[in-house]
C-alpha positions as CSV (number, residue, x, y, z in Angstrom):
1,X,-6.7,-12.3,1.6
2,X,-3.9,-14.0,-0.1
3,X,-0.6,-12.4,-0.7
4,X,-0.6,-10.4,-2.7
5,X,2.1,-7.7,-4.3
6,X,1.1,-4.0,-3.7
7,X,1.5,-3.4,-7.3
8,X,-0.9,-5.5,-8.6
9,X,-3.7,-4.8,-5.8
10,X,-2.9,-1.4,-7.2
11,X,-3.4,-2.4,-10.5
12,X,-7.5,-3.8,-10.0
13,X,-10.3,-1.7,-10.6
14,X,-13.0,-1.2,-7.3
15,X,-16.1,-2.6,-8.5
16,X,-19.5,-3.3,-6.8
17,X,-21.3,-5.7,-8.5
18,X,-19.5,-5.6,-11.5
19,X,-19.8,-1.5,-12.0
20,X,-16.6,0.3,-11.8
21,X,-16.6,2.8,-9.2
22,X,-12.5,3.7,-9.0
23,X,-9.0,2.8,-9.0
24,X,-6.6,2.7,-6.7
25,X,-3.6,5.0,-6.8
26,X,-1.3,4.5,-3.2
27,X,-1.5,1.9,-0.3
28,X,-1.5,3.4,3.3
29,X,0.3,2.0,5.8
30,X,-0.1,2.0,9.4
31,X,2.7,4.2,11.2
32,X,3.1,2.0,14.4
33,X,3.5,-1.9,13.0
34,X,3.7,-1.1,9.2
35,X,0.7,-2.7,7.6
36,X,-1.4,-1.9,5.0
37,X,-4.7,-0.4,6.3
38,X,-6.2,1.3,3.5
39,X,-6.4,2.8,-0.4
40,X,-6.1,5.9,-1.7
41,X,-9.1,5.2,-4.2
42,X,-9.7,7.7,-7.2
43,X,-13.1,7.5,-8.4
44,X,-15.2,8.3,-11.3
45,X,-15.8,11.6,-10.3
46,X,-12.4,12.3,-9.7
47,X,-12.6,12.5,-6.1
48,X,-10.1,10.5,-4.1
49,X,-11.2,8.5,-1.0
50,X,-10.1,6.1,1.5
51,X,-11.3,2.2,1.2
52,X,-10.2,0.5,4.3
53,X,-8.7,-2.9,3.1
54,X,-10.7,-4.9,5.3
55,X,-13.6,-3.8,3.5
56,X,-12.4,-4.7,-0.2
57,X,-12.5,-8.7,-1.5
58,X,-9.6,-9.6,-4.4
59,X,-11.8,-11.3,-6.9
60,X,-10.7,-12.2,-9.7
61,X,-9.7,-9.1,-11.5
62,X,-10.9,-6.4,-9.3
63,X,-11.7,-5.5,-6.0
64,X,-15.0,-6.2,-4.8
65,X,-16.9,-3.9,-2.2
66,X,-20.6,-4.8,-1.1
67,X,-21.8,-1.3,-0.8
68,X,-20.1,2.7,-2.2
69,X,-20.7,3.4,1.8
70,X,-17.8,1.7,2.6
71,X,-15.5,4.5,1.0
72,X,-15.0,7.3,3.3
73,X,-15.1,11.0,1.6
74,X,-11.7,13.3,1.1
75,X,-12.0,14.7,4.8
76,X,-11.5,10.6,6.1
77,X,-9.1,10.0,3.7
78,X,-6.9,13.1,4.8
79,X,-7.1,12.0,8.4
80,X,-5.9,9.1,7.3
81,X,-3.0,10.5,5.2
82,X,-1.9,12.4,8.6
83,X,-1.7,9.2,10.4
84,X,-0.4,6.7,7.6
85,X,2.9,6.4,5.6
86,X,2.0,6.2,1.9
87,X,3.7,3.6,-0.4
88,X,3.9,5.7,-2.9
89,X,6.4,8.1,-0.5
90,X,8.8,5.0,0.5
91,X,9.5,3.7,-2.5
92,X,12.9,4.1,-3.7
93,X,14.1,5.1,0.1
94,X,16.8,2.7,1.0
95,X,16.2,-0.6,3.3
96,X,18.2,-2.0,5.9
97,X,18.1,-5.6,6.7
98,X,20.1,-6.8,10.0
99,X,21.5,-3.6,9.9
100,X,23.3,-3.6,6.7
101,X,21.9,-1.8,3.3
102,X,19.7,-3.9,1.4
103,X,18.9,-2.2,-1.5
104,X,15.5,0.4,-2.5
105,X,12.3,-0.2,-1.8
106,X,10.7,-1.3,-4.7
107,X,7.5,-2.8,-3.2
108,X,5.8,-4.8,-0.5
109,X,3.8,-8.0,-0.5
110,X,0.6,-7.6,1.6
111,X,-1.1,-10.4,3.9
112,X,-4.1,-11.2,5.5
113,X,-5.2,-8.5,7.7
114,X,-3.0,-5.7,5.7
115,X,-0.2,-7.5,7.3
116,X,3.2,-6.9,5.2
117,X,5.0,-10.4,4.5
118,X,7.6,-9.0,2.1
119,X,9.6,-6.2,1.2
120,X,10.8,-6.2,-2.3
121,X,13.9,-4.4,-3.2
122,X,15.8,-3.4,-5.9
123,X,19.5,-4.2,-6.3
124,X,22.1,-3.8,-8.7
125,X,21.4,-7.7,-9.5
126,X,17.7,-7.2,-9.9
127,X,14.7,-7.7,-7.7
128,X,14.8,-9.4,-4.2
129,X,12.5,-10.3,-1.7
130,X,12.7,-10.1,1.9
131,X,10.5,-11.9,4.7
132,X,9.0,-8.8,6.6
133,X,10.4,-8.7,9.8
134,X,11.9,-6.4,13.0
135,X,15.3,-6.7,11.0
136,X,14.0,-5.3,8.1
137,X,14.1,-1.1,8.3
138,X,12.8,1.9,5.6
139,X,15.6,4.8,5.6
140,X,14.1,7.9,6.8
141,X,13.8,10.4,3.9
142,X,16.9,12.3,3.2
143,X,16.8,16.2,4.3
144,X,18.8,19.0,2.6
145,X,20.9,21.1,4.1
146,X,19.4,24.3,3.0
């Protein structure tokens, strides 16, 4: 897969063979080395399920699977919510790059593999991207005191 930025993958449709089955509506990354390893996929029916990426093709405009089997049902995609960090949750949290504040987390650029390549942030100058790296950290979310 080529690069491509999390808000436009999130922006195809799931087709297979041309017939629209979903959309997607959050990317789920991997806890461990932060990649992307799935899609929250809403469907016709208005059921959400999980589409591993590795199972989707960018065509075009859309993204191609060969057969409906290869999205799991609502009990897969909640074990894979347990076990994933949604984009949708870090966004806006603060990121730290070589330990100093880089700005929010406005979205991630994902590689072959699901890999992340970039982190997008948001600045008071605007939009800036950063090469994905061990320097690069996601604030934890912020807790009350209550």
């Amino acid at each position: 897969m080529s690069p491509i930025r999390a808000d436009d993958l999130l922006a195809l449709p799931v087709r297979l063979h041309g017939i629209q089955l979903g959309r997607p509506v959050d990317v789920l990354l991997d806890c461990e080395d932060i990649r992307a390893l799935g899609l929250d996929i809403r469907c016709g029916d208005d059921v959400h399920r999980f589409l591993p990426l590795p199972t989707a093709s960018v065509v075009a405009d859309e993204l191609a699977i060969s057969s409906p089997l290869v999205m799991l049902e609502e009990d897969e995609l909640a074990f894979y919510r347990a076990r994933t960090f949604s984009l949708a949750e870090l966004r806006g949290r603060p990121v730290e790059h070589g330990g100093g504040s880089a700005g929010t987390l406005r979205d991630v650029v994902i590689g072959a593999f699901g890999a992340i390549v970039e982190v997008i942030v948001e600045t008071d100058s605007g939009e800036r991207r950063l090469a994905y790296d061990e320097t690069v950290r996601f604030a934890p979310e912020s807790r009350s005191a209550a």
